[in-house]
N, CA, C and O atoms as a MOPAC input file, in Angstrom:
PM7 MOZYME 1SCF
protein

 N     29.46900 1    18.25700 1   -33.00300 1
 C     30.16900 1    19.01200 1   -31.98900 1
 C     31.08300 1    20.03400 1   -32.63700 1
 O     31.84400 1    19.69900 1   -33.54500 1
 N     31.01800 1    21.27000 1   -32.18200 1
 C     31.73400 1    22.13300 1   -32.78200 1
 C     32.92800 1    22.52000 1   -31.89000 1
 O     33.09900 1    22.01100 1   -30.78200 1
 N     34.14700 1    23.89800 1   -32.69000 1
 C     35.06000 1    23.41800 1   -31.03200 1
 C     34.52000 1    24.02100 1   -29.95700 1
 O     35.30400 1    23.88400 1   -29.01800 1
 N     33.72200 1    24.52100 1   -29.69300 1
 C     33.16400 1    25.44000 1   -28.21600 1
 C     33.14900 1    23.81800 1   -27.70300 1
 O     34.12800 1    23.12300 1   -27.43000 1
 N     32.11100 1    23.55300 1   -27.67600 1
 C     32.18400 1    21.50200 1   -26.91500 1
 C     33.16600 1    21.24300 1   -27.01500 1
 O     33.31400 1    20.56400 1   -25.99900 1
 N     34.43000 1    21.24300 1   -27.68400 1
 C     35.53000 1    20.11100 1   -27.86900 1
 C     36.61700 1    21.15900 1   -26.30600 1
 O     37.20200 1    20.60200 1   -25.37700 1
 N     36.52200 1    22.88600 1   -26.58400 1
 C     36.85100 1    23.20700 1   -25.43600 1
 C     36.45100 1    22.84500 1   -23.74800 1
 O     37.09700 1    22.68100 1   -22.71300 1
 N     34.81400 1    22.82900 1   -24.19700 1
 C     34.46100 1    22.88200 1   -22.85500 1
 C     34.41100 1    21.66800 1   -22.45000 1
 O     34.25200 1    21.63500 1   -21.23000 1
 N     34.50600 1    20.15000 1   -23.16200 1
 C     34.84900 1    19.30500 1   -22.74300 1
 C     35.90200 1    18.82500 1   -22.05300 1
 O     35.93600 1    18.17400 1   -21.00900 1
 N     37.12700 1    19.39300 1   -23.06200 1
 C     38.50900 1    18.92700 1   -22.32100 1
 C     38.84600 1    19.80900 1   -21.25400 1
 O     40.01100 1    19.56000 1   -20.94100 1
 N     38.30000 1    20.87800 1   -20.42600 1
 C     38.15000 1    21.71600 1   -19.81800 1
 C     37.70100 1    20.77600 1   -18.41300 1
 O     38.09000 1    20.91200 1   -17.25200 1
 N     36.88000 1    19.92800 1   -18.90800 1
 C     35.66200 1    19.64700 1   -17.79500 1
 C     36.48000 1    18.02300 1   -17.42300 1
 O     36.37700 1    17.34000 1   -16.40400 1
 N     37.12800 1    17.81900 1   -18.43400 1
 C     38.12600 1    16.59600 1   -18.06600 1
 C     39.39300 1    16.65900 1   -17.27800 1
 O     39.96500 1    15.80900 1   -16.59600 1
 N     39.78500 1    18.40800 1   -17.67400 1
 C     40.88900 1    17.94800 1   -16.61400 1
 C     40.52600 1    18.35500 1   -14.99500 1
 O     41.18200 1    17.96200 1   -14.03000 1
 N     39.28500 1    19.26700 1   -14.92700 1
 C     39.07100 1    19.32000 1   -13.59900 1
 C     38.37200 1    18.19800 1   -12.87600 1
 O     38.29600 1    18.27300 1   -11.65000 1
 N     37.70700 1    16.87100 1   -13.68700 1
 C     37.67300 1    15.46700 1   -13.11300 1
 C     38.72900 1    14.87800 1   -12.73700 1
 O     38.74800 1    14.21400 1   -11.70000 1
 N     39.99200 1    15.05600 1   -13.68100 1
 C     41.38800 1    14.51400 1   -13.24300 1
 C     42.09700 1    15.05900 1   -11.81300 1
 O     43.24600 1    14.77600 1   -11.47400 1
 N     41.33900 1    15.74200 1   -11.19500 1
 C     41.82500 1    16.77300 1   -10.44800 1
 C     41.22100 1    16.12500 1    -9.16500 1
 O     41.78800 1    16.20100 1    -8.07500 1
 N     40.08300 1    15.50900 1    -9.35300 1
 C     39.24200 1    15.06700 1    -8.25600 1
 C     39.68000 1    13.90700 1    -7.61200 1
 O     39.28700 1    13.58000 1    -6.49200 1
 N     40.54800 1    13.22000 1    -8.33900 1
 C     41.40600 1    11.92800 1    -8.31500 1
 C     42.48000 1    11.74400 1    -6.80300 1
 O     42.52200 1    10.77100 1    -6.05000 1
 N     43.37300 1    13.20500 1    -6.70200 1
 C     44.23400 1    13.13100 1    -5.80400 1
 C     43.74500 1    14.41400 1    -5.21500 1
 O     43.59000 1    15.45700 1    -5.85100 1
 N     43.44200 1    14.18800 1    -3.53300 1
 C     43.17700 1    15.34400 1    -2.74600 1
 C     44.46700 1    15.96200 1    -2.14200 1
 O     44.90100 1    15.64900 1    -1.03300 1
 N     45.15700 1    17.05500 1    -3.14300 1
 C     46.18200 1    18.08100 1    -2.44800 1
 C     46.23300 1    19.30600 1    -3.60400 1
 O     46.25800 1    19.44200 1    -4.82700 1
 N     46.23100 1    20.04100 1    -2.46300 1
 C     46.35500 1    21.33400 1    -3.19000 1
 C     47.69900 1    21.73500 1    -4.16100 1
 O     47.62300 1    22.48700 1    -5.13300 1
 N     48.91700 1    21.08400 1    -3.69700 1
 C     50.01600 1    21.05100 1    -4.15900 1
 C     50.45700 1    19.92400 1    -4.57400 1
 O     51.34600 1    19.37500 1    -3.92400 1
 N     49.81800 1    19.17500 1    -6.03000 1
 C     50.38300 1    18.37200 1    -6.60000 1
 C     51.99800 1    18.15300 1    -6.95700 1
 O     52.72700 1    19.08800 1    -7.29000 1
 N     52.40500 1    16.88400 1    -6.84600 1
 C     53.57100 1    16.64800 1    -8.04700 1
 C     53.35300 1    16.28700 1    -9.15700 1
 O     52.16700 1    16.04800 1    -9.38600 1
 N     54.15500 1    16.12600 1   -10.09300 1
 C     53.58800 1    15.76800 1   -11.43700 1
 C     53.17700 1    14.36600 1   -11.57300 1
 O     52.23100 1    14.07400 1   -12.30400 1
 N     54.01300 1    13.23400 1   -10.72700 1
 C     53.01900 1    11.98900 1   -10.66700 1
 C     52.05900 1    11.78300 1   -10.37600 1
 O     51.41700 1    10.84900 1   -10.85500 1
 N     51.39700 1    12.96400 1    -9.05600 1
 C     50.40200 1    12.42200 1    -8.74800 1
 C     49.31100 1    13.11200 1    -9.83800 1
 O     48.21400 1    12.56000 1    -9.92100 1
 N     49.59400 1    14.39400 1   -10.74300 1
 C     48.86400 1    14.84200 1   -11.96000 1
 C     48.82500 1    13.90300 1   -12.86600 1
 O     47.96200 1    14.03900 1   -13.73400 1
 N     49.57200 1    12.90600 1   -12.92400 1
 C     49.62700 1    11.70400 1   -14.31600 1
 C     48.66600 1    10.85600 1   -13.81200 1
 O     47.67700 1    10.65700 1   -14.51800 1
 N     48.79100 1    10.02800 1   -12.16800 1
 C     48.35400 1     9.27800 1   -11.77900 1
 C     46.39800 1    10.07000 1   -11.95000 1
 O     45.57300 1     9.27900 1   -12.40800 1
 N     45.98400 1    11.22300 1   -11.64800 1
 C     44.47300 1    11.63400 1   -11.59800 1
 C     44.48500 1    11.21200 1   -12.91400 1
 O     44.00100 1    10.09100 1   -13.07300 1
 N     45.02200 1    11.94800 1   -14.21900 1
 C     44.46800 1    12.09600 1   -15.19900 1
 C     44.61700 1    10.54400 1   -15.85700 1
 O     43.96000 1    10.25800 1   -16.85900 1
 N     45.71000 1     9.36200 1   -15.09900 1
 C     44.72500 1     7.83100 1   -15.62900 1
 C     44.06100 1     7.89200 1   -15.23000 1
 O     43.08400 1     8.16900 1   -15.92500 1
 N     43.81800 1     7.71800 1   -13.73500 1
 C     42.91100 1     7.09600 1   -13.36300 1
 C     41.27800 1     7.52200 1   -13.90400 1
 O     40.27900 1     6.83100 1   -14.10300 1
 N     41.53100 1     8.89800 1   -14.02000 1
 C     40.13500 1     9.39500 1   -14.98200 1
 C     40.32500 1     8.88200 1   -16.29200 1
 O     39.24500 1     8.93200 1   -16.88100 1
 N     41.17600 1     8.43500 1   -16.97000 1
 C     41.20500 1     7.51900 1   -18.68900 1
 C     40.43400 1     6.60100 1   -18.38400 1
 O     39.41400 1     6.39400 1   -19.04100 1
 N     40.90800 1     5.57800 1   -16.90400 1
 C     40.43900 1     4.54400 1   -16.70000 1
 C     38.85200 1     4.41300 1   -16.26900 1
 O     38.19800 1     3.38800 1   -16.45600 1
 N     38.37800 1     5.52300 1   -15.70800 1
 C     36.88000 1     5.53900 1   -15.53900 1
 C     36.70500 1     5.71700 1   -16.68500 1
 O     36.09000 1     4.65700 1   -16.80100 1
 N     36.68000 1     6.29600 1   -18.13100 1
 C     35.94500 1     6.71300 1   -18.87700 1
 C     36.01900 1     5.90400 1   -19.48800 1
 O     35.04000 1     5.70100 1   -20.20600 1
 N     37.53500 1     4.66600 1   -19.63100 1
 C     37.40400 1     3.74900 1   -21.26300 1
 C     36.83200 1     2.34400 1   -20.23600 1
 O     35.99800 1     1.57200 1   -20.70900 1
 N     37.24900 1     2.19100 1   -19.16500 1
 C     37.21500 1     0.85300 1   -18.66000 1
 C     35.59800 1     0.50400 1   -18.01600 1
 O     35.31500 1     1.15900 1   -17.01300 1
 N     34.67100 1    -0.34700 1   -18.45500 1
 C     33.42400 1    -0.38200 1   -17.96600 1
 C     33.47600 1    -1.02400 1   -16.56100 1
 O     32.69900 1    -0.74700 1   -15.64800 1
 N     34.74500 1    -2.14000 1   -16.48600 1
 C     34.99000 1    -2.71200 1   -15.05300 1
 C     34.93100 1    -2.11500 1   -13.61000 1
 O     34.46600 1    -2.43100 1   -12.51500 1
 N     35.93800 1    -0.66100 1   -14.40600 1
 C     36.06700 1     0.01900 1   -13.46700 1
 C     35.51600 1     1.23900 1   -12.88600 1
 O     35.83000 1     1.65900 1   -11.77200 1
 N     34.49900 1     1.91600 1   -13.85500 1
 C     33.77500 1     2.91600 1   -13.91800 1
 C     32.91000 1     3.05800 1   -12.56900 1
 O     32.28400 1     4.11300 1   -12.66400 1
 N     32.69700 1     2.57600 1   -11.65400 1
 C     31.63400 1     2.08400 1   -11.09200 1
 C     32.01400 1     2.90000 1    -9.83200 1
 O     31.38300 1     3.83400 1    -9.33700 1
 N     33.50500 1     2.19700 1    -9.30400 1
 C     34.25200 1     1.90200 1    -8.39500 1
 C     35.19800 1     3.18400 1    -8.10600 1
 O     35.45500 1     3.65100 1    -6.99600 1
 N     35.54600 1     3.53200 1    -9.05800 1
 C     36.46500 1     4.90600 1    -9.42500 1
 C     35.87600 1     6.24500 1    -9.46200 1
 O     36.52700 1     7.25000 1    -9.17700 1
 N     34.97300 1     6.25600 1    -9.71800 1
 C     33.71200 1     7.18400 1    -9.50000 1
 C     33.69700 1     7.63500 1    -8.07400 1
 O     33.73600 1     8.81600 1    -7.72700 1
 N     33.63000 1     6.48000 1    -7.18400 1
 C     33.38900 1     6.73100 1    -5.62100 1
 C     35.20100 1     6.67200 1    -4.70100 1
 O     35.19900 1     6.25400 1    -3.54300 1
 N     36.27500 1     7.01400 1    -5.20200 1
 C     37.39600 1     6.61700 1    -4.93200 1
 C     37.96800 1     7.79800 1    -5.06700 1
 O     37.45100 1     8.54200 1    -5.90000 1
 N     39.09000 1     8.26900 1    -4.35900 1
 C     40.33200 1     9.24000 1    -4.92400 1
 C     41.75400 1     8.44400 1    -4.11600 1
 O     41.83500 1     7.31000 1    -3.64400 1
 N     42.73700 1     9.50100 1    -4.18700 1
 C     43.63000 1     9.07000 1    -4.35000 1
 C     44.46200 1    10.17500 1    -2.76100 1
 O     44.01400 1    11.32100 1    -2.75500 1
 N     45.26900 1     9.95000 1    -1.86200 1
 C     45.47600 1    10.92200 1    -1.08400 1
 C     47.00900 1    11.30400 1    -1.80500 1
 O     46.98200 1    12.42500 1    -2.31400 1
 N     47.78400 1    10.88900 1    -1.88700 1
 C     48.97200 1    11.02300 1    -2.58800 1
 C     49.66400 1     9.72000 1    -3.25700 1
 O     49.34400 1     8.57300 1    -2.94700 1
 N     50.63200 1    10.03800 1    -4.19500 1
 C     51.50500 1     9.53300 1    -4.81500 1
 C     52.80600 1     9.24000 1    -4.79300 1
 O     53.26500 1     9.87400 1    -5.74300 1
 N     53.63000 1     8.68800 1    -4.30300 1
 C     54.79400 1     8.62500 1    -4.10100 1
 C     55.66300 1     7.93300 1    -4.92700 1
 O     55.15900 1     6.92900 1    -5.43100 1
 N     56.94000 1     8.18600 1    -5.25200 1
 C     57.99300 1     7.41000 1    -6.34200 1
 C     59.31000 1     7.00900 1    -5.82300 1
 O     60.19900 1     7.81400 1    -5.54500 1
 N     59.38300 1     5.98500 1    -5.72700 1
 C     60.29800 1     5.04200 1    -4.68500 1
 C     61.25900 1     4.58300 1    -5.38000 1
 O     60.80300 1     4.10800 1    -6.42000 1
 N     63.02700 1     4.43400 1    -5.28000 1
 C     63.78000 1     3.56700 1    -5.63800 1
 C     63.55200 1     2.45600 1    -5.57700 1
 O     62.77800 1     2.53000 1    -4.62300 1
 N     63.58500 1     1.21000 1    -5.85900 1
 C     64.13900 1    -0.05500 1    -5.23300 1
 C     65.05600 1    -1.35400 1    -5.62100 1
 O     64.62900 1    -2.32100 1    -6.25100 1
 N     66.09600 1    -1.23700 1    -5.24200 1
 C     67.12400 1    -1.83000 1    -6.18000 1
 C     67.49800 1    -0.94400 1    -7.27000 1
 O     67.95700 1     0.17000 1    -7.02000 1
 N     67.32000 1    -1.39600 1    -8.57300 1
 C     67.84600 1    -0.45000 1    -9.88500 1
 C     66.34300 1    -0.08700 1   -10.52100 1
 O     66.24300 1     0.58000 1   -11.55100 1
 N     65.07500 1    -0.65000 1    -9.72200 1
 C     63.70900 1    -0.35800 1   -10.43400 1
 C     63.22500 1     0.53100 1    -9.61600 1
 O     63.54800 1     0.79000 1    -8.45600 1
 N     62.33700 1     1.03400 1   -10.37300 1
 C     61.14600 1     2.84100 1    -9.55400 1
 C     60.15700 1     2.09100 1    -9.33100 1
 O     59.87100 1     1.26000 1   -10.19300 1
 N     59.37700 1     2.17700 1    -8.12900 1
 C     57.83900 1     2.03700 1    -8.00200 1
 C     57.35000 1     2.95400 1    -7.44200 1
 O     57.90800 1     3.81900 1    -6.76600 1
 N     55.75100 1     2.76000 1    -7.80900 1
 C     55.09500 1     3.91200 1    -7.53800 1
 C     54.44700 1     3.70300 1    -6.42600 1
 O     53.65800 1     2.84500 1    -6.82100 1
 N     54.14400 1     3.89700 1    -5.05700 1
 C     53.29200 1     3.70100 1    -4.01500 1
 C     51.98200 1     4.81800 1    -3.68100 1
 O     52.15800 1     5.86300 1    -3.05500 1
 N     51.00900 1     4.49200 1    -4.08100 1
 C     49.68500 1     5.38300 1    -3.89500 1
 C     49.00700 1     4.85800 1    -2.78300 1
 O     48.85700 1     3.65000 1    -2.59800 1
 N     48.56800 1     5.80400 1    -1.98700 1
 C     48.11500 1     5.85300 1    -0.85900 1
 C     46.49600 1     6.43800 1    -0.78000 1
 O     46.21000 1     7.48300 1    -1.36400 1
 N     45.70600 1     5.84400 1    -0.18200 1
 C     44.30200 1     5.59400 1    -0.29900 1
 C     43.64900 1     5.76100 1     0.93000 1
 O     44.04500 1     4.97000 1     1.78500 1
 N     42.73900 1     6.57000 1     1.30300 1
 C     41.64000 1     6.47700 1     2.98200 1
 C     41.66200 1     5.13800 1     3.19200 1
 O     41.63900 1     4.39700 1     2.20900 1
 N     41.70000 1     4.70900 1     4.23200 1
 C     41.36100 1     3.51400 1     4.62700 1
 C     39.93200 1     3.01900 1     4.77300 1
 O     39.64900 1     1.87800 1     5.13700 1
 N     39.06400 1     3.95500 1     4.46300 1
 C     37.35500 1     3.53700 1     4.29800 1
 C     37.33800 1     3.50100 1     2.91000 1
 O     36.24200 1     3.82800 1     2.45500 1
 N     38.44900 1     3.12300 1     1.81300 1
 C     38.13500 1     2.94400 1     0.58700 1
 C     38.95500 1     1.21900 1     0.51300 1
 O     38.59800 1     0.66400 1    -0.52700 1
 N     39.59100 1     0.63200 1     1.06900 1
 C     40.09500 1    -0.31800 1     1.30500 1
 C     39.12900 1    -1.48300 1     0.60800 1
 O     39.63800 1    -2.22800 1    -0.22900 1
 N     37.76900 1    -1.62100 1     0.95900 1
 C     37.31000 1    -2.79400 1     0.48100 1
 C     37.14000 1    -2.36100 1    -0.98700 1
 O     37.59800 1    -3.22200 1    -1.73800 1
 N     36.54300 1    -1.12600 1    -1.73600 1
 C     36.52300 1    -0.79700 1    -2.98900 1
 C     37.86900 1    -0.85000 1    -3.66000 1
 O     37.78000 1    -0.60700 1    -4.86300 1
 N     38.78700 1    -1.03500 1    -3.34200 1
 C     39.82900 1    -1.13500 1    -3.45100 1
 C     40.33100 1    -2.86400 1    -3.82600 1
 O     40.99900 1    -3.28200 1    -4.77200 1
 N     39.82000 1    -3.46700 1    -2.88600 1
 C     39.91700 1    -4.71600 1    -3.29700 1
 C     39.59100 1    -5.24000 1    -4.26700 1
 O     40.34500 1    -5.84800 1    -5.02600 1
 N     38.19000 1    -5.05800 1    -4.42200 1
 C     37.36900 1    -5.13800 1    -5.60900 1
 C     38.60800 1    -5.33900 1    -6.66600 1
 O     39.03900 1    -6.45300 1    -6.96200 1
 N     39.16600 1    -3.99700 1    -7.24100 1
 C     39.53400 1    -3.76900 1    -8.68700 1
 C     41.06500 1    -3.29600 1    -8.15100 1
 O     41.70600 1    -2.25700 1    -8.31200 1
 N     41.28100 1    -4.28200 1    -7.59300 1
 C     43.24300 1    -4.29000 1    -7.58100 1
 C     43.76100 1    -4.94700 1    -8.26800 1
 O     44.79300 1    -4.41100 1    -8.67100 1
 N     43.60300 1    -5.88200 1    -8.65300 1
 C     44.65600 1    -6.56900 1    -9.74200 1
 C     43.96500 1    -5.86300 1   -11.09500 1
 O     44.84600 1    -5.87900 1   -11.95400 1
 N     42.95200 1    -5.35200 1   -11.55000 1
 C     43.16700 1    -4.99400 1   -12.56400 1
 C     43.37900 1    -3.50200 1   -13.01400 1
 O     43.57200 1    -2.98400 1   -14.11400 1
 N     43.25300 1    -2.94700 1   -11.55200 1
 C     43.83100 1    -1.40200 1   -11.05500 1
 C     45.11700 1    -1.56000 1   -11.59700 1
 O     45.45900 1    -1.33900 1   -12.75900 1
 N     45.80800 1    -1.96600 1   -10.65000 1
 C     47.12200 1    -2.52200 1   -11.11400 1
 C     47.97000 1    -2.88000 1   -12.26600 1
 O     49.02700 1    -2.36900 1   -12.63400 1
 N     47.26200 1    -3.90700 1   -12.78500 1
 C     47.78000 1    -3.53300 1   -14.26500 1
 C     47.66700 1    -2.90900 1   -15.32600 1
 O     48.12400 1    -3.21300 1   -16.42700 1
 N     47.07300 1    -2.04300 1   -15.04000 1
 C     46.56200 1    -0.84300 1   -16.23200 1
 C     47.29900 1     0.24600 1   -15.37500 1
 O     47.54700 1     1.29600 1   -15.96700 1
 N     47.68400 1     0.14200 1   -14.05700 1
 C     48.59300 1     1.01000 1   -14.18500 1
 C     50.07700 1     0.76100 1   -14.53800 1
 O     50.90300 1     1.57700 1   -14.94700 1
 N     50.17200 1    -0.10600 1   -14.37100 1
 C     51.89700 1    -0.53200 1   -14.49400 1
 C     52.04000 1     0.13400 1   -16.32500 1
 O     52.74300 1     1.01100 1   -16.82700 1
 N     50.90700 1    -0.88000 1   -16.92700 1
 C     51.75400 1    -0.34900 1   -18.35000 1
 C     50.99700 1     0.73900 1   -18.73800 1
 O     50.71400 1     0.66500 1   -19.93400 1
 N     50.42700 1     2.02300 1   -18.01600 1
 C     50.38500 1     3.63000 1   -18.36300 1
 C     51.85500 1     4.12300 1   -17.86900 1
 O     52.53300 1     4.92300 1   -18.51300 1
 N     52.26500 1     3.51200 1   -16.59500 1
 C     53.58800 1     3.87900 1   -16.01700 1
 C     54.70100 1     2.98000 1   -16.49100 1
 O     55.58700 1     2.71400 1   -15.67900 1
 N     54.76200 1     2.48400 1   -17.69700 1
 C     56.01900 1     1.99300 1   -18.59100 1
 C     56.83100 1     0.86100 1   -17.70100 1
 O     58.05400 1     0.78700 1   -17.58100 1
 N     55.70900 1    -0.11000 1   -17.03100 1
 C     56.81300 1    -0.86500 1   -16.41400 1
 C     57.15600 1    -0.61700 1   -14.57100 1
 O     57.88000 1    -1.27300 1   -13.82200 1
 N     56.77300 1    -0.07600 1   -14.45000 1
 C     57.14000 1     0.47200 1   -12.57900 1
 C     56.01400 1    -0.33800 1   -11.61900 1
 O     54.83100 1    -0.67700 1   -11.65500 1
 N     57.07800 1    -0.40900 1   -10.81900 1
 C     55.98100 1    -1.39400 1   -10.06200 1
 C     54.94100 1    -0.57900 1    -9.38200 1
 O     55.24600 1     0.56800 1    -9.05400 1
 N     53.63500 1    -1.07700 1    -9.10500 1
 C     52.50100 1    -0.19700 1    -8.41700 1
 C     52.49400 1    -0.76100 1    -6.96000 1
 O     52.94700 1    -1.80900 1    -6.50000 1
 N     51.80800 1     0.31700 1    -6.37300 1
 C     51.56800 1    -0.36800 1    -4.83200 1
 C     50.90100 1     0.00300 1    -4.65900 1
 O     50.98200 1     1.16800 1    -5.04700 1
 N     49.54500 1    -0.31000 1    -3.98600 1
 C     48.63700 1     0.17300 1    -3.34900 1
 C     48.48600 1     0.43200 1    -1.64500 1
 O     48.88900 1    -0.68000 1    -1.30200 1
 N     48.21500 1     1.06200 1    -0.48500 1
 C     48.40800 1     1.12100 1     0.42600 1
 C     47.02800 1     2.22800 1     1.02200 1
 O     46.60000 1     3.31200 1     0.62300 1
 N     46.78000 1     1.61800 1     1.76800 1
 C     45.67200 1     1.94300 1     2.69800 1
 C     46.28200 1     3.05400 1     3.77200 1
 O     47.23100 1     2.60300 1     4.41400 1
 N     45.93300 1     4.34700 1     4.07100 1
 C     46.28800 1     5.20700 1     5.28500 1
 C     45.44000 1     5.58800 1     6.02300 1
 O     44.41900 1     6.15500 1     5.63400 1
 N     45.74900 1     5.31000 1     7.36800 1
 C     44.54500 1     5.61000 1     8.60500 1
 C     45.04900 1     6.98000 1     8.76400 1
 O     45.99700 1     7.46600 1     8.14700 1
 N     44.37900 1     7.50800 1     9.58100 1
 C     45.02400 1     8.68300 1    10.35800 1
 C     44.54400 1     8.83100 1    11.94100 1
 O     43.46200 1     9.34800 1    12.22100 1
 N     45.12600 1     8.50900 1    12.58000 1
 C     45.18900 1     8.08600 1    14.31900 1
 C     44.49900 1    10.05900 1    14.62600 1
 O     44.92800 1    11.15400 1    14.26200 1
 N     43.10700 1     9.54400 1    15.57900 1
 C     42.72400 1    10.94000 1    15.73000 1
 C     42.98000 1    10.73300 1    17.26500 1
 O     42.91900 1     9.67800 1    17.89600 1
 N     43.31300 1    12.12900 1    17.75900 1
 C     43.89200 1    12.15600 1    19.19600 1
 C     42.51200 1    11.68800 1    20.31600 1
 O     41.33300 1    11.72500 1    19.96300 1
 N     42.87900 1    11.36000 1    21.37800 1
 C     41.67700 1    10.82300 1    22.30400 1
 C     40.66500 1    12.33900 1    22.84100 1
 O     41.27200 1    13.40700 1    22.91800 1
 N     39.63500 1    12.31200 1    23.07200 1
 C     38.95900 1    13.81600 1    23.00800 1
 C     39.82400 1    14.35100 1    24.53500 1
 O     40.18300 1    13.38600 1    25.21100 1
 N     40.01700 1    15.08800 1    24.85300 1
 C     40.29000 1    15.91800 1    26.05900 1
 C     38.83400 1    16.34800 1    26.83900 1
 O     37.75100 1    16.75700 1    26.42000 1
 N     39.24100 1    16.11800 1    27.85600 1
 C     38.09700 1    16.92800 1    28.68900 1
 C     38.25700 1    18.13300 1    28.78700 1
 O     39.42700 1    18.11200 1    29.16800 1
 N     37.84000 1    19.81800 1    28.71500 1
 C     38.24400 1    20.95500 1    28.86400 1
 C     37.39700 1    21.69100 1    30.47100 1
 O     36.98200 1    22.82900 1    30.69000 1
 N     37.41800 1    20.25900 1    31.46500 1
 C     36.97900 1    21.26300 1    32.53500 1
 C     38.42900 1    21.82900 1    33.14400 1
 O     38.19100 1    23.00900 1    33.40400 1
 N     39.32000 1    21.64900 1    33.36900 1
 C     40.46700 1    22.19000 1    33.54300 1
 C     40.56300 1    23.44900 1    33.08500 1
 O     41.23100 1    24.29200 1    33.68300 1
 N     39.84900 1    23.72500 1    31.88400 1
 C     40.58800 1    24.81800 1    31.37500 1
 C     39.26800 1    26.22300 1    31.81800 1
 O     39.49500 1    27.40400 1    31.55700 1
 N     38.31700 1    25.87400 1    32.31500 1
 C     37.05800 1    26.31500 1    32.87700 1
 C     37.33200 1    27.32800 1    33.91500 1
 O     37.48300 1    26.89000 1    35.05600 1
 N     37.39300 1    28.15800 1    33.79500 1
 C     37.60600 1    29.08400 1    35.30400 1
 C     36.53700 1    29.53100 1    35.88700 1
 O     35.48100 1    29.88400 1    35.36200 1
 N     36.85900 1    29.50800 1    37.09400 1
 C     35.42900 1    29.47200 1    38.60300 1
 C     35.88300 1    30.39300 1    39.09500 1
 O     35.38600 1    30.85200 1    40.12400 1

């Protein structure tokens, strides 16, 4: 491999890291949190599988007491893949994140009931 590959590789890695959390306007946790979770597909065979078909909707960083945790938030049609590889999700993230507690959390999003639009129909 010469560096043209060594560019266009790490090139092609961070726009996988990117695929991780869906927002156009990252924070920097949730840029740390893509680019594990893409470490973790590439070194972890457990998890490769599972992470592949998964992202992330946001990241959040929480007081609690005198400790930080991190709460990541997930589609709720990823919930059972999720199960799968939570405890060892989990601890591979705690010690990339030095100790902070992780949370995982499932988000629905309530879609409004359809409207009828004959009302709005003019005769």
């Amino acid at each position: 491999l010469g560096p043209l590959h060594a560019i266009v590789w790490a090139s092609s890695s961070l726009n996988m890291a990117h695929r991780y959390v869906k927002k156009k306007d990252k924070t920097p946790v949730e840029e740390q949190m893509g680019q594990y979770l893409f470490d973790l597909e590439v070194n972890s065979t457990n998890l490769k599988s599972t992470l592949q078909a998964v992202y992330v909707n946001t990241v959040k960083e929480v007081e609690v007491g005198s400790k930080k945790a991190l709460v990541v938030f997930f589609p709720l049609r990823f919930l059972r893949k999720f199960h799968k590889i939570q405890r060892q999700l989990v601890t591979e993230l705690e010690k990339k994140f030095s100790g902070k507690q992780v949370l995982l959390i499932a988000q629905r999003k309530i879609a409004r009931k359809p409207k009828s639009n004959l009302r709005q129909i003019q005769r």
